[in-house]
TIFITOR-31777 format. One record per residue: x, y, z of N, C-alpha, C, O in turn. Coordinates in steps of 0.1 Angstrom, whole numbers, plus 5000, padded with zeros to 4 digits. Layout:
! residues N
XYZXYZXYZXYZ ...
END
This chain:
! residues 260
500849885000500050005000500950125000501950125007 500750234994501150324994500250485000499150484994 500450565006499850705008500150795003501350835003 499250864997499551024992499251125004498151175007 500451145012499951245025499951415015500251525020 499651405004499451575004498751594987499351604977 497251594990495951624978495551724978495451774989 495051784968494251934968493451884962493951854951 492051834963490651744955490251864954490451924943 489751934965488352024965488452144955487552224956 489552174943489552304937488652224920488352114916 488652344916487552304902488452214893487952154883 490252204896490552094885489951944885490051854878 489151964897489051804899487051804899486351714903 486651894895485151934898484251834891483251764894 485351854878484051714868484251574867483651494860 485251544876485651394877486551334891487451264891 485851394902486551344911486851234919487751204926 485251174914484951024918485650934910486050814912 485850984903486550884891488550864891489350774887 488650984897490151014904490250964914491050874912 489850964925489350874936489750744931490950694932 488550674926488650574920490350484911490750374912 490650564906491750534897492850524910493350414913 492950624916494250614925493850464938494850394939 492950434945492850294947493350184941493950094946 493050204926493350094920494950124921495650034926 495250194917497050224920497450214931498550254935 496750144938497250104953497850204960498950204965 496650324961497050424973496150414980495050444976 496150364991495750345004494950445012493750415016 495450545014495150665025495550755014496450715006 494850905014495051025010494951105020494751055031 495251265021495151345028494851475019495751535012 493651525021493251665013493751785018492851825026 494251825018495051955025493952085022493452085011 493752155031493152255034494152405037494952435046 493852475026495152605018494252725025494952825025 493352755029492952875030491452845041490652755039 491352945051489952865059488952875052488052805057 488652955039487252935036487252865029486252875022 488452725026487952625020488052485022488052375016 488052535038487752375047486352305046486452185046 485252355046483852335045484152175032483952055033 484552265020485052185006485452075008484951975004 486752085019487851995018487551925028488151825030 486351955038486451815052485151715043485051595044 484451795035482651715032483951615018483451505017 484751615011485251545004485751425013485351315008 486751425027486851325038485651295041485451185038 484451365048483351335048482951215046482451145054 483251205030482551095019482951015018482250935012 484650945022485450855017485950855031486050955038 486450695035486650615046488350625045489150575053 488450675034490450695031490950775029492150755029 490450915027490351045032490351165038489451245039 491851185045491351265057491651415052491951435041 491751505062492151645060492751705067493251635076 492951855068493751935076492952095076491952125071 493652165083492852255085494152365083495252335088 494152475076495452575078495252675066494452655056 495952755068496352895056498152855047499252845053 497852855035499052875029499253045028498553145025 501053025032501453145032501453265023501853375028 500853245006499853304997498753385001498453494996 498053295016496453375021496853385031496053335039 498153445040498253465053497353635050496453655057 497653715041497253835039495753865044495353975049 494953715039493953735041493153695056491953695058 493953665064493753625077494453675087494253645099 495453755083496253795095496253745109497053675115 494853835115494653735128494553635133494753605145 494153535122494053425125494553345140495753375142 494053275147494853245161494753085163493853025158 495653025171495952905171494552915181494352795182 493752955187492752885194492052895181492852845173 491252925175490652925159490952805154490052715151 492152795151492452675149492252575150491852495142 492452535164492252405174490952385175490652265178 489952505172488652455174488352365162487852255164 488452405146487852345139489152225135489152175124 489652195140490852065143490051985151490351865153 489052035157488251855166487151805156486451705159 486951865145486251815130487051635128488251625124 486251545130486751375133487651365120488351265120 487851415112488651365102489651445096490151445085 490151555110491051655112492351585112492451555123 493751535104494851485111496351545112497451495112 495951705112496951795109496451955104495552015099 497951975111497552135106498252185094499352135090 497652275087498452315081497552315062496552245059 498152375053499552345050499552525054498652605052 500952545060501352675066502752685060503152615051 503252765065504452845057505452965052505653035062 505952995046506653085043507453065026508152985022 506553205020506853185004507653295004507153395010 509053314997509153504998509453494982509753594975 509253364977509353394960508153434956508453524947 507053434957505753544949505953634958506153754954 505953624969505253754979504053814977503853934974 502653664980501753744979501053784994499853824997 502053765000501453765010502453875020503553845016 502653965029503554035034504253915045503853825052 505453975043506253845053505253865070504653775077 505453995071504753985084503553915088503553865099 502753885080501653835080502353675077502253605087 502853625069503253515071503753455084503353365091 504653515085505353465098503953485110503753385117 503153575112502153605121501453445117501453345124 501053465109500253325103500853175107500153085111 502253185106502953035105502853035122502652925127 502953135130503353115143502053035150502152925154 501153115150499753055156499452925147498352885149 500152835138499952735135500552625140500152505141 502152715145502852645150502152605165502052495170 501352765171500852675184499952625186499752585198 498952575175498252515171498852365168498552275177 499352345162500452215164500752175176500452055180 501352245182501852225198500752155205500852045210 499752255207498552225215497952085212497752025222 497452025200496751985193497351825193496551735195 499051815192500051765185499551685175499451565175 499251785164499051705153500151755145500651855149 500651695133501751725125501551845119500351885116 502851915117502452045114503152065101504452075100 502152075089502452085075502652215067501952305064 504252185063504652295061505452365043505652265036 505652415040505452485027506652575029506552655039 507752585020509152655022509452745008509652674998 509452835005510152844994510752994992509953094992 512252994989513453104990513153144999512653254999 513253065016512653105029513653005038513152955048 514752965035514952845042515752875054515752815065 516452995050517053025066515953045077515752985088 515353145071514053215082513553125086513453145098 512852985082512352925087513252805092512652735100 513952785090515152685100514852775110514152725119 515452925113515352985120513852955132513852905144 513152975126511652995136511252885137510052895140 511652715135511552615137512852575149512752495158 513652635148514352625161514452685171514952635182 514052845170513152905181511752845190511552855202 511052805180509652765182509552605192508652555199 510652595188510652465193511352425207511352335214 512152555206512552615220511052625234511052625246 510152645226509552715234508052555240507252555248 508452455229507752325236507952275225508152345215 507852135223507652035207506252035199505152055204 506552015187505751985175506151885169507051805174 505551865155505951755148505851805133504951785125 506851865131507151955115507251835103507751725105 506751875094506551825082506851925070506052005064 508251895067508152015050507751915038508351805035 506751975034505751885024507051965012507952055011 506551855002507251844988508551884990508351974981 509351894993510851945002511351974988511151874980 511852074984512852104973513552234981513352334974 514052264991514852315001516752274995517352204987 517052365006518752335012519052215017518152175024 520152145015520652095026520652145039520252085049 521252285040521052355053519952325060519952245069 518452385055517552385060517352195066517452155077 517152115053517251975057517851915069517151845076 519051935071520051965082519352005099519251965110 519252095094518852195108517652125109517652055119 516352105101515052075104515251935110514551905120 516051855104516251695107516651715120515751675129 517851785127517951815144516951805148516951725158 515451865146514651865154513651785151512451805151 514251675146512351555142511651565133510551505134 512151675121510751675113510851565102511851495102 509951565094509951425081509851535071509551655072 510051485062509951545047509151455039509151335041 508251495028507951455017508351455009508751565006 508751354997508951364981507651354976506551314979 508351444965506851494954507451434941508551364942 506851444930506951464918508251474912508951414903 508451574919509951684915510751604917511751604909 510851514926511951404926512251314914513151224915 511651324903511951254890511951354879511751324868 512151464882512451584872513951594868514851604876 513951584853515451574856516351634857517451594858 515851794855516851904861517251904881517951984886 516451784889516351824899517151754908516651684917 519151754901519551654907519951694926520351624934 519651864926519951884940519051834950519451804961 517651834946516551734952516951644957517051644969 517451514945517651374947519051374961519151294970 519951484958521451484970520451484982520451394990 519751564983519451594997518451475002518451425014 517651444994516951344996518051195003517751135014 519251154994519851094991520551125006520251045016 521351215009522451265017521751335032522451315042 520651405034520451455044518951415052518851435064 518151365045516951295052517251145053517851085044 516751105066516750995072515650905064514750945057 515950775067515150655060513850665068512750655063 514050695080512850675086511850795086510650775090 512250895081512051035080511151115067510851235065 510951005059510951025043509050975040508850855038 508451035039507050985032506951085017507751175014 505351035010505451094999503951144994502751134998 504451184985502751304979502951304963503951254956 501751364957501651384947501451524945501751564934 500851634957500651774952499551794944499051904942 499051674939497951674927497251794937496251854933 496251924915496851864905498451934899498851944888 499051974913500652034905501551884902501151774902 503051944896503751864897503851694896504451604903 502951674880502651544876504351504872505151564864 504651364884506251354879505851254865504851184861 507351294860507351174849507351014850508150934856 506550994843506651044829505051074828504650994820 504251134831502751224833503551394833502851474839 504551434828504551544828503951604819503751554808 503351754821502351834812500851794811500051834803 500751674826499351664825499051704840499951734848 497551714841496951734856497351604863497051494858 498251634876498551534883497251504890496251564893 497651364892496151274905497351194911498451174907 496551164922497051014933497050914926497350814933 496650874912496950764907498650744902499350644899 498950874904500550904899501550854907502550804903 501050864922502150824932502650694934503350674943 502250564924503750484920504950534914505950474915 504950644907505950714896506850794908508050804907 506250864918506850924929507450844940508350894946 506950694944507550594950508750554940509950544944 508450534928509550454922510950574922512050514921 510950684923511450844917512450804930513750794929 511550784943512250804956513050654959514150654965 512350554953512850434954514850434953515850394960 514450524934516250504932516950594938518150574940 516350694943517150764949518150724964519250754968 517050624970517550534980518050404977518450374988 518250354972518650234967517450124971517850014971 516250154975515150054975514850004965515150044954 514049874967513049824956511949874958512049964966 510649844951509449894951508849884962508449984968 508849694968508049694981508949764996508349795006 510449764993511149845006510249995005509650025015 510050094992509750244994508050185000507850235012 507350114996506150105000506250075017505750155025 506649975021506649925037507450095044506850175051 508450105040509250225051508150365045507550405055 507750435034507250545036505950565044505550665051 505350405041503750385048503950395064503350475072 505150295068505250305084505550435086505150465098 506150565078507050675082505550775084505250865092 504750735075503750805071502450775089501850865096 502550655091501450625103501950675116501150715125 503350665117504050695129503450895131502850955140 504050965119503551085123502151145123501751245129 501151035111500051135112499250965117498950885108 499150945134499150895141497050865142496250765142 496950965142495150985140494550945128493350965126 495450855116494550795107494450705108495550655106 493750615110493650425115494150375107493750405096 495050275107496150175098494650075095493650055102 494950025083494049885081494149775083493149705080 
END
């Protein structure tokens, strides 16, 4: 069995065929999904999709794009719609300073109450990096100063550095797609050289980042054999080693989905 811990269902690329994506990625032997929830006003969307499917679950959070639009946002806010039964994380939260659609202040304002939302909750705290990696090594090692979490940098195309520093404190990483791109051999090092075996689960991003050989189409969870196999060579696994270690890496952290 394999898991895709990181889906975006609920936007309109998936409006006229979702059941049928659904469908397809089972048969591809994905096991468990996780719908990620990018902005609050579109959790309603994204929990009635877990809702409906027994394989399913979601998260509750602002990507660092819509911190602008929540500023206030507060980890009690949070925590409350985190007791929704098919809640198993926060996030996806973050820090982008390559668009900057969002003002850093408000980002960081944003990522912090998610972090204490994480804390409080201890649910894994899903996280989103990009041309941000000092700053947020930085505020993952402050933050963490101040009680534990359980960090998650989803789709990791990061530093070594950051890899490094974030692995000191327990977090896991996801491979995406990008791990079979083949301009992306600094990916594959860090993947290769600075995350731990036990440390390592995986996503599809659907519908971003269809790896190959589905490049140039809308990615689905039916794709994540192509992202197991991507991560496989990069580790020296076979098929069923990436399937047994990402699945156990995957249940150990998001602890609140029931194994079958």
């Amino acid at each position: 069995m394999l898991i895709d811990s990181h889906v975006n269902l609920h936007g309109e690329q998936f409006a006229e065929d979702l059941d049928d994506v659904i469908e397809r990625a089972r048969a591809a032997g994905v096991g468990r999904m996780i719908t990620i929830c990018c902005q609050l006003t579109d959790f309603e969307a994204v929990s009635a999709i877990a809702e409906r499917h027994d394989d399913i679950w979601c998260t509750i959070g602002a990507h660092p794009h819509h911190a602008k639009d929540r500023p206030d946002i507060t980890a009690d806010e949070l925590i409350e719609i985190a007791q929704h039964p098919k809640v198993v994380g926060i996030g996806e939260t973050g820090l982008d300073f390559h668009y900057g659609y969002s003002p850093r202040e408000d980002q960081f304002r944003s990522l912090t109450a998610h972090v204490e939302a994480a804390r409080r909750t201890d649910l894994p705290l899903i996280l989103h990096t990009r041309d941000a990696d000092d700053a947020m090594a930085d505020l993952l090692e402050a933050e963490m100063g101040k009680g534990a979490f359980r960090p998650l940098l989803h789709c990791y195309t990061g530093s070594s550095g950051l890899a490094q520093r974030a692995s000191r404190l327990g977090a896991y990483f996801a491979a995406s797609g990008i791990i079979t791109f083949k301009k992306a051999e600094e990916v594959r090092a860090v993947f290769r050289d600075d995350v731990a075996d036990d440390r390592v689960i995986i996503e599809t991003d659907c519908p971003y980042l269809a790896p190959i050989p589905h490049r140039g189409r809308r990615c689905e969870p039916a794709f994540l054999p192509d992202v197991a196999r991507g991560l496989a060579a990069v580790k020296g696994w076979n098929e069923d080693e990436v399937a047994e270690k990402t699945t156990a890496n995957f249940f150990r952290l998001f602890d609140r989905v029931p194994q079958p």
